[in-house]
GUVEX-797593 format. One record per residue: residue in one letter; x, y, z of N, C-alpha, C in turn. Coordinates in steps of 0.1 Angstrom, whole numbers, padded with zeros to 4 digits, always signed. Example, Ala and Ser with C-alpha at 12.3 -4.5 7.8 and 13.67 -1.06 7.14 Angstrom:
a+0132-0057+0078+0123-0045+0078+0132-0033+0078
s+0128-0022+0071+0137-0011+0071+0129+0000+0079
//
This chain:
x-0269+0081+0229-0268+0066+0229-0269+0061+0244
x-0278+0054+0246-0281+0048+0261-0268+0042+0266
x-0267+0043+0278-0258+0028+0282-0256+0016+0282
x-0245+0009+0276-0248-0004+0273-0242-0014+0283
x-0249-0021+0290-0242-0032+0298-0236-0044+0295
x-0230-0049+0303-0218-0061+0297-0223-0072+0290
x-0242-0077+0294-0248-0084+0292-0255-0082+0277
x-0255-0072+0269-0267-0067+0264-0254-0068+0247
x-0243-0071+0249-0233-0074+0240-0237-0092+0232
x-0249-0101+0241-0252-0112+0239-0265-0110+0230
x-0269-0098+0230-0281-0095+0219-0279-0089+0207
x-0283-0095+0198-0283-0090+0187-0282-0075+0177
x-0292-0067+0188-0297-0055+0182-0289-0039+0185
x-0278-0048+0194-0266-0035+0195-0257-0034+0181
x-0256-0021+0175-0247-0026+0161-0235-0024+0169
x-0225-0027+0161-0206-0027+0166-0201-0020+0152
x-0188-0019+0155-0179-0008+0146-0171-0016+0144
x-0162-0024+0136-0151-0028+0131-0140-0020+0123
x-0131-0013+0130-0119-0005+0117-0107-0009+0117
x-0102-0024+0121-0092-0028+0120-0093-0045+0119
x-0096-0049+0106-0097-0062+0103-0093-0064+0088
x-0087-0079+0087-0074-0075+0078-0084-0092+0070
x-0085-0091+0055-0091-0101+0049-0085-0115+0047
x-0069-0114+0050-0063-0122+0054-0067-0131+0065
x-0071-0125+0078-0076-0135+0085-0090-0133+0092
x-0098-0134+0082-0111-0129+0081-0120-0137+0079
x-0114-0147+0067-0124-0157+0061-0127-0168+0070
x-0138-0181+0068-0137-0186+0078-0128-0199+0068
x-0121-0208+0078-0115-0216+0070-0124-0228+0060
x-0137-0229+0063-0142-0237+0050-0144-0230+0036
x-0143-0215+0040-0142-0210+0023-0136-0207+0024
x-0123-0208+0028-0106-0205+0022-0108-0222+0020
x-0112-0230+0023-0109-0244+0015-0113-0247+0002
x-0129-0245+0004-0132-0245-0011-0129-0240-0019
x-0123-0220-0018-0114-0215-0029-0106-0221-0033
x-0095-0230-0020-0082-0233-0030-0088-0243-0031
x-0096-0252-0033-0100-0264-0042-0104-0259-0052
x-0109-0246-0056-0118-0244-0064-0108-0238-0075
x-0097-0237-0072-0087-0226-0078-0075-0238-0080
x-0079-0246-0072-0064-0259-0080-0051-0255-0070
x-0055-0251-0062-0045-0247-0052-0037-0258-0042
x-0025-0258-0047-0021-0274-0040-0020-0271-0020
x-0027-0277-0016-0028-0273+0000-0017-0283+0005
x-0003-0278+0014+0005-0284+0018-0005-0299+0031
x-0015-0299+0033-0020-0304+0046-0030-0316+0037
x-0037-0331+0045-0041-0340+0041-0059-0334+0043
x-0066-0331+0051-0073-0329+0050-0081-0316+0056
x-0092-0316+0060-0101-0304+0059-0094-0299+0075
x-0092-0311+0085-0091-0305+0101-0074-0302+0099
x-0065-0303+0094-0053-0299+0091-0054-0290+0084
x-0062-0281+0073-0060-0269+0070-0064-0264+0078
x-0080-0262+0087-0079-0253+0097-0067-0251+0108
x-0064-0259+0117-0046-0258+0121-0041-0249+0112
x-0042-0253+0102-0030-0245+0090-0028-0227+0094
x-0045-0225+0090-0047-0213+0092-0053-0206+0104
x-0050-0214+0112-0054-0204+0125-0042-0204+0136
x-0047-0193+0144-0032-0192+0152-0035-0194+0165
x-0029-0206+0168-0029-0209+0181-0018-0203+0188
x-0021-0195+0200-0011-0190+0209-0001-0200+0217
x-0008-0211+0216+0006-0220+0222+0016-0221+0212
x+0015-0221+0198+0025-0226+0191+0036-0211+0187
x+0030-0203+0186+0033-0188+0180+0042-0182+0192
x+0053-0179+0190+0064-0168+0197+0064-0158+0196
x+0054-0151+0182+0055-0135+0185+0047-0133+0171
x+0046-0121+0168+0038-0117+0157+0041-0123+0142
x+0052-0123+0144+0062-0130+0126+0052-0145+0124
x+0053-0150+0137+0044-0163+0133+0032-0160+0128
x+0023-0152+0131+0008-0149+0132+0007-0143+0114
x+0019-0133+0108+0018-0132+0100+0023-0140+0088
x+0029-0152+0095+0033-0161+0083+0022-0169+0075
x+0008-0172+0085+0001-0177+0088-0010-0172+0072
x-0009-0154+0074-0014-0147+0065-0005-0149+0051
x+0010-0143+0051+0014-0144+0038+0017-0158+0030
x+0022-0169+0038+0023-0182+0030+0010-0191+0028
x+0001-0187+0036-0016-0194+0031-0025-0186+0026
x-0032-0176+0036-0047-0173+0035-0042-0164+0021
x-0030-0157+0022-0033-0147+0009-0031-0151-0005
x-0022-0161-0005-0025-0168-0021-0033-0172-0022
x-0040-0182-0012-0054-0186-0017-0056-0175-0023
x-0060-0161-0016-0071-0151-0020-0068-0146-0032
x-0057-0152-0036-0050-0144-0048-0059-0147-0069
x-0068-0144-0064-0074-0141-0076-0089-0133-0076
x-0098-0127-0089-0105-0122-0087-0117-0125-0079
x-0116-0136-0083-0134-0145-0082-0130-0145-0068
x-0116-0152-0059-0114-0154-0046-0113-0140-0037
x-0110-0133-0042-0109-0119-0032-0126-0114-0034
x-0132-0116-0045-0146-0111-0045-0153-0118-0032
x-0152-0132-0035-0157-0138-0025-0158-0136-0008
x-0143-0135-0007-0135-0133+0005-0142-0122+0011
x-0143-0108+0007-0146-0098+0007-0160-0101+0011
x-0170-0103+0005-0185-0106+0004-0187-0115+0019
x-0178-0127+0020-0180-0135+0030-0177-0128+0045
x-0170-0119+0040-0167-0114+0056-0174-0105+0064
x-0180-0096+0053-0191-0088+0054-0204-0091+0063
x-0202-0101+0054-0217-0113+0064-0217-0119+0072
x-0205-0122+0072-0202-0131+0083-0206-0118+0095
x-0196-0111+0096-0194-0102+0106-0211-0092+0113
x-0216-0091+0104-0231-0088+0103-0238-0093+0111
x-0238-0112+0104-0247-0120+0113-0240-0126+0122
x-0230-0126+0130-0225-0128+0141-0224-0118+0153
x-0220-0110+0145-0218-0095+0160-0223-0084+0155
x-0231-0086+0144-0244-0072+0140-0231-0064+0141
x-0220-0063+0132-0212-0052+0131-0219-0045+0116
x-0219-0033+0119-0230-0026+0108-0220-0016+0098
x-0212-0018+0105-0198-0002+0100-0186-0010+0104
x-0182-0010+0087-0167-0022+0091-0154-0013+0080
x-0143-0014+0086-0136-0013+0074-0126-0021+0070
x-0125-0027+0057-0115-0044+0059-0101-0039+0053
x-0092-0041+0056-0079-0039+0046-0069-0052+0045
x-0064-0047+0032-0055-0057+0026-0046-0056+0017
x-0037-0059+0011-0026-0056+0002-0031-0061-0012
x-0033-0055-0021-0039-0059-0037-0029-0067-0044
x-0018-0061-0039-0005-0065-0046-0001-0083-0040
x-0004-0085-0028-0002-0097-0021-0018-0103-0026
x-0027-0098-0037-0032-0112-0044-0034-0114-0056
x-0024-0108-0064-0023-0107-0080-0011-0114-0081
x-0005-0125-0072+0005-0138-0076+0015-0126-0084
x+0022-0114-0078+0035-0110-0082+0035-0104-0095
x+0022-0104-0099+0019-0095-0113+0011-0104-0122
x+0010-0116-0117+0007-0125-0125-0007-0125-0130
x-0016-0117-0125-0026-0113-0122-0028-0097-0125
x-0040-0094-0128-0041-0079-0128-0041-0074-0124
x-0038-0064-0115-0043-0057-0104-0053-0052-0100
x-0055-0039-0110-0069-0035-0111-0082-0044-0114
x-0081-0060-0121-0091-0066-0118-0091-0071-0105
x-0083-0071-0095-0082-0079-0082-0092-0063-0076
x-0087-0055-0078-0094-0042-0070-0106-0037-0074
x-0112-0042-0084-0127-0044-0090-0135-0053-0085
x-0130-0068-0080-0136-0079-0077-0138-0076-0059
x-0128-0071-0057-0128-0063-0041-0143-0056-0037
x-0142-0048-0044-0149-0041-0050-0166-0039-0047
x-0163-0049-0058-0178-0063-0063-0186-0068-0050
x-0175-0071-0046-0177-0080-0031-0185-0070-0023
x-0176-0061-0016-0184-0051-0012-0194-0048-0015
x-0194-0044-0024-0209-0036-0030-0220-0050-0026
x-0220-0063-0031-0229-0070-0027-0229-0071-0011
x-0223-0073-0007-0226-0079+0008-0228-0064+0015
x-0224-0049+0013-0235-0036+0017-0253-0038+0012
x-0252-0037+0003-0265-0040-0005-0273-0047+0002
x-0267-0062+0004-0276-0071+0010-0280-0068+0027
x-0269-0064+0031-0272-0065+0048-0274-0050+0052
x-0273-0039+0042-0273-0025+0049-0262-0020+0056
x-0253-0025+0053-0233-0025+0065-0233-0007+0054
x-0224-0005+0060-0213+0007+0057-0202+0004+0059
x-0194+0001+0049-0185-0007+0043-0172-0001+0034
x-0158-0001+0039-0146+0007+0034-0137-0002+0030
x-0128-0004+0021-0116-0008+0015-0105+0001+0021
x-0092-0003+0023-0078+0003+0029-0067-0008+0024
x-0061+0003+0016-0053-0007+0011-0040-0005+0019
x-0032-0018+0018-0019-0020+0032-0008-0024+0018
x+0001-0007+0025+0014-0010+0017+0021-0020+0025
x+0033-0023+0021+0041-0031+0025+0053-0032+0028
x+0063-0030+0039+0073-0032+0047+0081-0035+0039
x+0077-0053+0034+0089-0058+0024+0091-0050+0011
x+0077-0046+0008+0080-0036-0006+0091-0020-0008
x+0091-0022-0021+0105-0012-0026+0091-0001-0023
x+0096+0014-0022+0090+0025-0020+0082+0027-0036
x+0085+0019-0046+0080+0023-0058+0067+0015-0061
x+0070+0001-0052+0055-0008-0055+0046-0002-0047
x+0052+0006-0034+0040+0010-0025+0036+0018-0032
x+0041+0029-0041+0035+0042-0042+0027+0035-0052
x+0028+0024-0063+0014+0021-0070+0003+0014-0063
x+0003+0011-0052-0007+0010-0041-0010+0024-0036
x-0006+0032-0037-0013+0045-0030-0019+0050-0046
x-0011+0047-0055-0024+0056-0072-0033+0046-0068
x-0035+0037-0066-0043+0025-0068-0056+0030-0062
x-0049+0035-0046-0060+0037-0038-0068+0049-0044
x-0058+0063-0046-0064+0074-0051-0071+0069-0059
x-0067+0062-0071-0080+0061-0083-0091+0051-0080
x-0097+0047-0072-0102+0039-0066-0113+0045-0053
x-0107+0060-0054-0116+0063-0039-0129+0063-0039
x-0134+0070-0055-0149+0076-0051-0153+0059-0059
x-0151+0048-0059-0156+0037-0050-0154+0025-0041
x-0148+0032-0031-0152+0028-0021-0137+0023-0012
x-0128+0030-0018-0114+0025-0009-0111+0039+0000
x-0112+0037+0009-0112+0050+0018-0096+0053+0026
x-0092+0044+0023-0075+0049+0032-0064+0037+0026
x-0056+0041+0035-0042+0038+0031-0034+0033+0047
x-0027+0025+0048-0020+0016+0054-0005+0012+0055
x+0000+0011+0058+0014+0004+0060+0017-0009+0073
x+0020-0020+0064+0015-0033+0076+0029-0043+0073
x+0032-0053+0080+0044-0062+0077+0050-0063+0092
x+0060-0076+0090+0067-0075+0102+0074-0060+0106
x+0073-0059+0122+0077-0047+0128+0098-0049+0125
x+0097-0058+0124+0112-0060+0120+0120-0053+0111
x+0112-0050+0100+0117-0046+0089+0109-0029+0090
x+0107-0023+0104+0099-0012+0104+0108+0001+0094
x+0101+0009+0086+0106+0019+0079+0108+0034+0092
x+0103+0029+0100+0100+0046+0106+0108+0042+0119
x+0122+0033+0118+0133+0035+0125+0149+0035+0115
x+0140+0035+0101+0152+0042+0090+0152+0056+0086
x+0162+0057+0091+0162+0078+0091+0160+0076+0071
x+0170+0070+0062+0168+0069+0049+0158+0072+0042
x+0143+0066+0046+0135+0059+0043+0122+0070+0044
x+0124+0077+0057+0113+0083+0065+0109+0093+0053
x+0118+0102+0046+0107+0114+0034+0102+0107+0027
x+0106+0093+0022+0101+0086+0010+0084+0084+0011
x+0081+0077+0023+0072+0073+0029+0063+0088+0036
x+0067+0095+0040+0060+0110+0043+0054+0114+0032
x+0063+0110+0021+0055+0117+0008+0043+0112+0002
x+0043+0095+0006+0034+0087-0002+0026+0091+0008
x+0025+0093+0021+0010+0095+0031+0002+0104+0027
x+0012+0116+0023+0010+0130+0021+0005+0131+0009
x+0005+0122-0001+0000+0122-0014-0016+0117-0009
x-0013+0105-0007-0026+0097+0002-0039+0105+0008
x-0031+0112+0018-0039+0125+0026-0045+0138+0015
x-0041+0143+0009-0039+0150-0001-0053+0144-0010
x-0050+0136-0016-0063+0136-0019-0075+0125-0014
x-0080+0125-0001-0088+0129+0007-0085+0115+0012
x-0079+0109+0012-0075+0094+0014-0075+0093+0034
x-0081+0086+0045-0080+0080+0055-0059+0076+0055
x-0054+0079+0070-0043+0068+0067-0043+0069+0083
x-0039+0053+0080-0038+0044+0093-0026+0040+0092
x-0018+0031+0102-0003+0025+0102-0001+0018+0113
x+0002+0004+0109+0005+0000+0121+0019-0005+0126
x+0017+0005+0138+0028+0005+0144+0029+0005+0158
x+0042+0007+0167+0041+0003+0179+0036-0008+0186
x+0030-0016+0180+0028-0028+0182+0039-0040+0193
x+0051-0038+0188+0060-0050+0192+0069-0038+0195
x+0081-0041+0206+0093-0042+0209+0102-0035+0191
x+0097-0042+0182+0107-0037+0174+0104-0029+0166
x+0094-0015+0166+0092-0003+0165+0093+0000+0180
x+0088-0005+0186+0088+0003+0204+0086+0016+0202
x+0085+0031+0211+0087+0037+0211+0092+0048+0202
x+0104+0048+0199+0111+0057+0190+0104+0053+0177
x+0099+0043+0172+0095+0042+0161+0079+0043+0157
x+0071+0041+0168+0059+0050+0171+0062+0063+0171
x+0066+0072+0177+0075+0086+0173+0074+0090+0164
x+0083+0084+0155+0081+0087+0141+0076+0082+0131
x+0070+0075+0134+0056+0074+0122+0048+0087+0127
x+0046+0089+0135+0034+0098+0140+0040+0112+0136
x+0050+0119+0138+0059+0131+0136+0059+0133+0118
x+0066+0120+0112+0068+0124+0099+0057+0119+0086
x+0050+0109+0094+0040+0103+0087+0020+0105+0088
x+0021+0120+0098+0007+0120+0101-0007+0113+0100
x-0007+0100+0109-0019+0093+0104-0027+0100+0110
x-0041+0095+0104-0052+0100+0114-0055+0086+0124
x-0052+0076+0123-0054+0064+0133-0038+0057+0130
x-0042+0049+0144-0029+0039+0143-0037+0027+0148
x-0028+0017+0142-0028+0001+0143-0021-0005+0158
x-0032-0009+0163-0022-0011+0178-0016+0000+0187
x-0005+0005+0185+0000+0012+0191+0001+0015+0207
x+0002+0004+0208+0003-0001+0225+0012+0004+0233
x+0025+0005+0227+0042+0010+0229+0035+0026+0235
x+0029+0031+0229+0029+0044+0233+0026+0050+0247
x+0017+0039+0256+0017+0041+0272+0030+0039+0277
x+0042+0033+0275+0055+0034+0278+0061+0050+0277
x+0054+0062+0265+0065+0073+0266+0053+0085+0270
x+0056+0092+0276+0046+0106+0278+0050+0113+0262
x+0057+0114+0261+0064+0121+0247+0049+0113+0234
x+0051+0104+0234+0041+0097+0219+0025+0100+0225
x+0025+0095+0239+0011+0099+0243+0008+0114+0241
x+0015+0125+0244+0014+0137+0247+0013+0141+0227
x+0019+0135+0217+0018+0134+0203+0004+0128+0201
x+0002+0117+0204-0014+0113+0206-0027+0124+0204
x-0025+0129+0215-0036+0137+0221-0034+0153+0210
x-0023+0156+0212-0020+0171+0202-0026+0168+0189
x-0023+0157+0180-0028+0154+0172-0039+0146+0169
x-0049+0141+0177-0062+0137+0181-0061+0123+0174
x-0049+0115+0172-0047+0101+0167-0053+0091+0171
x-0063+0087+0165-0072+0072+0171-0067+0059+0177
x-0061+0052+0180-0058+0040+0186-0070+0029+0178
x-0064+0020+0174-0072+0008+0167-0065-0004+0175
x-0072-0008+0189-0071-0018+0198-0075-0031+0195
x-0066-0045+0196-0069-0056+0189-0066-0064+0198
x-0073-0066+0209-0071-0070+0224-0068-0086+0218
x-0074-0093+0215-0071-0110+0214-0062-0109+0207
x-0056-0099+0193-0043-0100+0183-0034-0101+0191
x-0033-0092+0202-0019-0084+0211-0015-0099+0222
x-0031-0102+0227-0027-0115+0238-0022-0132+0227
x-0026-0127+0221-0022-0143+0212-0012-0141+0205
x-0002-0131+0201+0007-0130+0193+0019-0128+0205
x+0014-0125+0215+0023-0120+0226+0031-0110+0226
x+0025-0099+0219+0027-0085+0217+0028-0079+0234
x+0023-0085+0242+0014-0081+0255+0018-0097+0260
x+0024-0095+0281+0026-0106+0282+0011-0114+0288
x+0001-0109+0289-0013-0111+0291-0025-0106+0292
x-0036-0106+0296-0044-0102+0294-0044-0092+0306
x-0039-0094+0316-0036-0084+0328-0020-0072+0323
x-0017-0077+0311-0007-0066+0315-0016-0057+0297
x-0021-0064+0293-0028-0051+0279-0038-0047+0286
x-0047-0051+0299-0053-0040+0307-0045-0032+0318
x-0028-0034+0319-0028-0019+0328-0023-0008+0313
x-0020-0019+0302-0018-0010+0288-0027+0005+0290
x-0039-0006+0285-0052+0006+0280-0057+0013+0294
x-0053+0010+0311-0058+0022+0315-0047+0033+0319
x-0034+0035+0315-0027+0042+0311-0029+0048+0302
x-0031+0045+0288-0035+0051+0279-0048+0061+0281
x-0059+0050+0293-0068+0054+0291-0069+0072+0303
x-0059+0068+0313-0060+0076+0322-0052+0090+0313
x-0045+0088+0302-0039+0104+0295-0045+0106+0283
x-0059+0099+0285-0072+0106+0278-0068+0102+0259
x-0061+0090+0257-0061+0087+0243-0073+0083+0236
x-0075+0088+0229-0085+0082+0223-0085+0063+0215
x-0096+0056+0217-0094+0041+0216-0106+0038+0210
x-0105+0028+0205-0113+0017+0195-0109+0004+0199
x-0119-0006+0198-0120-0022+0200-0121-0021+0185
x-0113-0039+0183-0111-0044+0170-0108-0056+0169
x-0116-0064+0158-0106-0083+0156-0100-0082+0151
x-0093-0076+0142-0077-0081+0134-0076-0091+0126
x-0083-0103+0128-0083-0110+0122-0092-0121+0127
x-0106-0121+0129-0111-0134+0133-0114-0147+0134
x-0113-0148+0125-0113-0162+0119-0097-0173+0127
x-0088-0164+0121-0071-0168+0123-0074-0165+0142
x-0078-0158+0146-0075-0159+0160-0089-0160+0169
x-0097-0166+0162-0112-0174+0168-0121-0166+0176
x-0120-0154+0171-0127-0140+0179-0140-0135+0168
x-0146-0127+0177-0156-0118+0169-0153-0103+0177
x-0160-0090+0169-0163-0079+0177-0172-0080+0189
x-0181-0090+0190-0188-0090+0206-0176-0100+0214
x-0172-0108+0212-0164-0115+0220-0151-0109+0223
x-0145-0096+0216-0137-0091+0219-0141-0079+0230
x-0155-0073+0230-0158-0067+0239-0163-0076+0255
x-0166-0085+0251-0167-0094+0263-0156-0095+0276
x-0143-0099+0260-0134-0103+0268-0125-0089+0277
x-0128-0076+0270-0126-0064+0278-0131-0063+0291
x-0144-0064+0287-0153-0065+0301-0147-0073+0311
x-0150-0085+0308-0143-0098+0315-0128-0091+0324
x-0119-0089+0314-0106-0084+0321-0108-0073+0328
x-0111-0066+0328-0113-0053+0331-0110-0043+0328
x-0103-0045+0314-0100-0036+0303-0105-0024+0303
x-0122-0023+0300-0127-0012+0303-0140-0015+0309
x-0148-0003+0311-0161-0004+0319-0170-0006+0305
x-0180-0011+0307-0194-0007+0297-0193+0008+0295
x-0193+0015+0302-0196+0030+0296-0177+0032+0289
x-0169+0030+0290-0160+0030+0285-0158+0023+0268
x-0166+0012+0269-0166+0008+0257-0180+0015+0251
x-0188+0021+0257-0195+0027+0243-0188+0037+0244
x-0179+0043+0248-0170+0055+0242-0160+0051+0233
x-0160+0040+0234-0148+0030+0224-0155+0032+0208
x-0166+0029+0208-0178+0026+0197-0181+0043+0190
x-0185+0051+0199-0184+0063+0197-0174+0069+0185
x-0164+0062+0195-0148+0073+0187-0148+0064+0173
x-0152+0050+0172-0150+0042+0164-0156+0052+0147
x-0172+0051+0154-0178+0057+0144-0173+0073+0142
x-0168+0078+0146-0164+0090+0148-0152+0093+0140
x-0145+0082+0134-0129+0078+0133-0128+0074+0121
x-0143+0068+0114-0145+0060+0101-0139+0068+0091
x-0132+0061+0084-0128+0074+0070-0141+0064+0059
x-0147+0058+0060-0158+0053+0050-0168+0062+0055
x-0176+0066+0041-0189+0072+0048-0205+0064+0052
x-0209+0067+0064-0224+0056+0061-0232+0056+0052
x-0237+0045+0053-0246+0046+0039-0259+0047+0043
//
């Protein structure tokens, strides 16, 4: 692969790698409007320029991550909470992300269970219409294209584990891994209790041939000790953020022994204030980068935080996050990292 310069991210014909983008904040807000009009969805806001506000996250207003995901569980995901709407959702993002940053290899995740309205809904039709979606918007644009389903923090260990059969039965089309996502507040992998319950479900996951990712280390409230142990008892093959871990030689030195991916979400971390700016998540990543971690660029949520994958490599550039030849090693590991297969 040639080298790619900072400028040549403005052309179209470079593909990009997306493996950390969440459908929650994915869509663009005119078709999260028309769904919930279309679905009878009472919208707390008067018109079209007050839902976008609704659902996007501005860093001046947000204090930390809980806001950014409130943003996700009290709007964008009920909207999405039916079949026709997650088909959509799904399909729209695909494309979106295609014809904006020629991302050609993406993988989206989301909670099934946060869009079947608490049962009220099917499940397995919600994960059909997912599905659906996919399969059209690969078809059409030529993407290589993965499902990851994200257990859940708030959930009892029994609703996650039918999110993990879900995934199993679901693999050979087209759901490639498994997740754990929610406020870092309520993190499982700084409850000693908790930790076999959750080992088991990865391990089931992994077992049969399932991707697992987790995000964690993110915020102060896993920090450290709790990156630790997600990584020790919960063997992912990638993590979500995981920024905490330049703070300990101990997690980095687990990093590297176990060849753990890093899924980097540079605008998520500066706008949620995970990171107290864009100068302190670049001496993050060249710490990480100087004890040889392996790393990935990612949007997290586009839409909700006004980014794309070229504008997120921009903005690396820009900072000095990494070099051009740094970020096609970024791209590299990306593709290297996919638990979807190309098509």
């Amino acid at each position: 692969m040639k080298e790619l310069e900072s400028e040549s991210w403005k052309e179209p014909g470079q593909p990009l790698v997306d493996l950390h983008i969440h459908v929650g904040g994915a869509v663009a807000p005119h078709i999260l409007f028309s769904i919930a009009h279309s679905q009878g969805f009472k919208l707390p806001v008067k018109d079209y320029w007050e839902f976008v506000a609704l659902v996007t996250a501005d860093p001046k207003k947000m204090k930390g991550l809980d806001d950014y995901l409130k943003i996700l569980h009290e709007y964008t995901e009920k909207i999405q909470s039916s079949p026709a709407a997650i088909e959509r959702s799904v399909y729209e993002i695909i494309g979106k992300e295609f014809r904006s940053s020629h991302v050609k290899q993406i993988e989206l995740r989301f909670n099934p269970m946060k869009r079947n309205l608490g049962g009220e809904r099917d499940l397995d039709h919600i994960i059909h219409a997912a599905l659906h979606g996919m399969d059209r918007a690969t078809l059409e644009y030529g993407v290589s294209a993965g499902l990851i389903f994200c257990l859940a923090r708030e959930f009892s260990v029994e609703m996650n584990e039918v999110i993990v059969d879900k995934a199993i039965k679901y693999k050979s089309r087209g759901v490639v891994g498994v997740d754990i996502a929610g406020p870092e507040r309520l993190a499982i992998e700084l409850r000693d209790h908790e930790l076999p319950h959750y080992a088991r479900l990865f391990a089931k996951a992994r077992d049969a041939g399932l991707g697992v990712t987790l995000h964690t280390g993110e915020t102060k409230d896993t920090g450290v000790q709790g990156l630790i142990n997600a990584i020790r008892h919960f063997k992912p093959h990638r993590i979500g953020h995981g920024i905490w871990a330049a703070k300990s030689e101990e997690a980095m030195q687990l990093l590297r022994d176990q060849r753990i991916v890093l899924e980097l979400c540079p605008t998520s971390n500066v706008n949620t204030h995970a990171v107290a700016g864009w100068e302190d998540f670049r001496q993050i990543v060249r710490t990480l980068h100087d004890n040889k971690i392996a790393m990935t660029i990612n949007t997290d949520g586009p839409y909700a935080l006004k980014t794309n994958m070229r504008n997120e490599v921009e903005l690396c550039l820009e900072h000095g996050v990494f070099t051009s030849d740094e970020v096609t090693r970024c791209l590299e590991t990306a593709r290297a990292a996919m638990f979807s297969r190309s098509v």
